[in-house]
N, C-alpha and C positions, 0 to 999 in steps of 0.2 A: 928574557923579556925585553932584549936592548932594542927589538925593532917595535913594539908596542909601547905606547905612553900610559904609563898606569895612574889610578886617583891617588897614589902617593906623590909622585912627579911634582915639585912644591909647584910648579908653573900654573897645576890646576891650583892650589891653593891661595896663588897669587892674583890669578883673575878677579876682575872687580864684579862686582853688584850693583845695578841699577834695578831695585824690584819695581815691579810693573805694576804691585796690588792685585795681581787677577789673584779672585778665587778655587779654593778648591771645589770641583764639582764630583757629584755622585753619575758614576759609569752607567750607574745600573738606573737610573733618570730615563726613559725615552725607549731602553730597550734597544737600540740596534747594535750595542757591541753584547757579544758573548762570554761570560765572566767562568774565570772556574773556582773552585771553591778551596783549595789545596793551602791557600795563606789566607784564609779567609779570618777576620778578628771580630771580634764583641762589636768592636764602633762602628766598625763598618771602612778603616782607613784604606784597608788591600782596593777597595772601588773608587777609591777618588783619587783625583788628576786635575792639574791647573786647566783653567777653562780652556786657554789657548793651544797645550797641548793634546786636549781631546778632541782637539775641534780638526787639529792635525791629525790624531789618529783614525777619526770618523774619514776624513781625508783618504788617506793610505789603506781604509779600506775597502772605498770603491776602488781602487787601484787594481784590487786582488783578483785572479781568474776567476770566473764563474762558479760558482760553486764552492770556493776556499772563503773560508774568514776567522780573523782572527779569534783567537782566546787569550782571553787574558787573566794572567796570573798574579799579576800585584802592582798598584802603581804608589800612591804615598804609603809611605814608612815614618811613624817617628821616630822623632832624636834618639830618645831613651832605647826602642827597639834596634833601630841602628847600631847605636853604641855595645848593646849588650852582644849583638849576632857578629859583631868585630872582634870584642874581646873573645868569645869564645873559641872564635878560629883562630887569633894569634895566640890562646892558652893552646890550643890543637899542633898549632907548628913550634911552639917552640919543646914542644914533648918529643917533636919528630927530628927538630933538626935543635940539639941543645948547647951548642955551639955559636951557631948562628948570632948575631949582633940587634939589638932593636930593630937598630934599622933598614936593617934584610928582612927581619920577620917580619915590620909592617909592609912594606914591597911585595912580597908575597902572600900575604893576608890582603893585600888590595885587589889581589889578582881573581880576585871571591867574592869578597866584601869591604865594601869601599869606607876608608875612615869616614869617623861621624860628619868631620866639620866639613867635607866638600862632597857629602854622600847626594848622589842625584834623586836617588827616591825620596830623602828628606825636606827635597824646593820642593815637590807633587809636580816635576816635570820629565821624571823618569817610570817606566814600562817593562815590567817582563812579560813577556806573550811567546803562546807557540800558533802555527795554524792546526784548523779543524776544518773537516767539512761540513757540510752542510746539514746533517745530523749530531752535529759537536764532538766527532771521534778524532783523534786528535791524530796527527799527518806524521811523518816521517823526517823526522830533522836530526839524528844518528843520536841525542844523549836526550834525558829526560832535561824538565828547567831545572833551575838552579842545581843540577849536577858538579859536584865540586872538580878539579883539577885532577885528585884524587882517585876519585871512583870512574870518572871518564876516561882514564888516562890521556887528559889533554884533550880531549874531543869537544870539551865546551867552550875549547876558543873558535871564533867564530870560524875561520880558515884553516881548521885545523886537516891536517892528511889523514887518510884512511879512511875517510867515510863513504857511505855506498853511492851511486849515483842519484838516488832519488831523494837521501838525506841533503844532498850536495845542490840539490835542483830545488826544494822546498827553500834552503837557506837562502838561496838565490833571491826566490819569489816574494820571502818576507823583506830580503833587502832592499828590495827596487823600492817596494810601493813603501817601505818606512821614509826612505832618502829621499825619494820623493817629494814628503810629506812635508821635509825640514829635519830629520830625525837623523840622529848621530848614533852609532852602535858603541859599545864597552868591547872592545873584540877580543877579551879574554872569556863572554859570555854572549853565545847568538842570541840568546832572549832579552837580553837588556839594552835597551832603546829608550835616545831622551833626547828632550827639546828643553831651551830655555835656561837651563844651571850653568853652571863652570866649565864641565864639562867640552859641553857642546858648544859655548862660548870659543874656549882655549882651540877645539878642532876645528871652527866656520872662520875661526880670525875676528869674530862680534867684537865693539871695544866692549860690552860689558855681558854678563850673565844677567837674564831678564827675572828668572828666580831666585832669590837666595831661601832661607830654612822658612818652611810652613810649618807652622808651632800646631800645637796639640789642637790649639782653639777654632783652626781651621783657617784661620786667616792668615796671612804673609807676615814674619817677620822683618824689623823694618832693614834697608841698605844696608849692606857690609861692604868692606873692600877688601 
């Protein structure tokens, strides 16, 4: 992974915070994005996203061909869910490789699931989505979402070789209109797209991350650096 920057990289952990306050808003408000149900939770968090970020993805998808629009699969995550879907895969690698040093295992655990304290989905300014058409059947982008490294064999990085020409041309289509939008990819996962966190801060050059952690309560946690 020397040519990807992963959520381990302390660079992203070094970026600062200047929170904006936006709120988290509900996806499913208004109706014109398409939700799927696959991470769907009791509160409802899999549907909500910082205002400014959805206003970007409402954005990115007029962008789309005629007939494509997105689906989306999960936007806020909490902490605690976060933390727990980390540990689980770094208890997953270090069975596979027992050898391995902490800090290879979280490196490669990031490559999945990004540590809790610089996790995108836990600002509510990060997205996993595939497209659909216009009846909600879902398009060709060569792995399922959240396919692990594992099961894909490497095909859930976004640039990954061997995919068919049409999975190749779909990843394309969701590229344009996200960048577009403002939106930065995780390129060890094509469905994972975010505005506003550390992330995307560390890859635009921003001096700060506009989101930092959306706590349970629904509101912004305050600055960090």
């Amino acid at each position: 992974m020397a040519d990807i920057i992963t959520l381990s990289d302390p660079r992203v952990a070094a970026t600062a915070v200047a929170e904006c306050g936006e709120p988290l808003v509900d996806l499913r408000d208004g109706g014109r994005l398409r939700l799927d149900h696959r991470q769907a939770d009791d509160d409802g968090d899999y549907a909500r996203l910082r205002a400014g970020a959805l206003e970007r993805l409402r954005r990115a998808q007029r962008l789309l061909p005629a007939g494509v629009r997105f689906l989306v699969v999960e936007g806020y995550r909490p902490p605690d869910l976060q933390r727990r879907y980390f540990e689980q895969y770094a208890a997953t690698l270090r069975r596979a490789h027992p050898q391995a040093p902490p800090d290879r295992i979280r490196e490669l655990a990031s490559a999945y699931i990004s540590p809790p304290e610089v996790a995108p989905h836990v600002s509510g300014g990060a997205v996993d989505l595939t497209l659909c058409d216009a009846d909600g059947r879902e398009l060709e982008l060569g792995t399922e979402v959240n396919a692990t490294p594992e099961e894909s064999g490497g095909a859930c990085r976004t640039r990954a070789a061997g995919l068919t020409a049409e999975a190749r041309g779909n990843r394309a289509v969701l590229g344009r209109a996200l960048s577009a939008a403002g939106f930065v990819n995780y390129p060890t996962e094509w469905w994972h797209w975010s505005y506003g966190d550390r992330y995307w801060a560390l890859l635009t050059r921003a001096p700060a991350a506009r989101y930092g952690p959306a706590g349970p309560s629904r509101s912004p946690s305050p600055s960090t650096g």
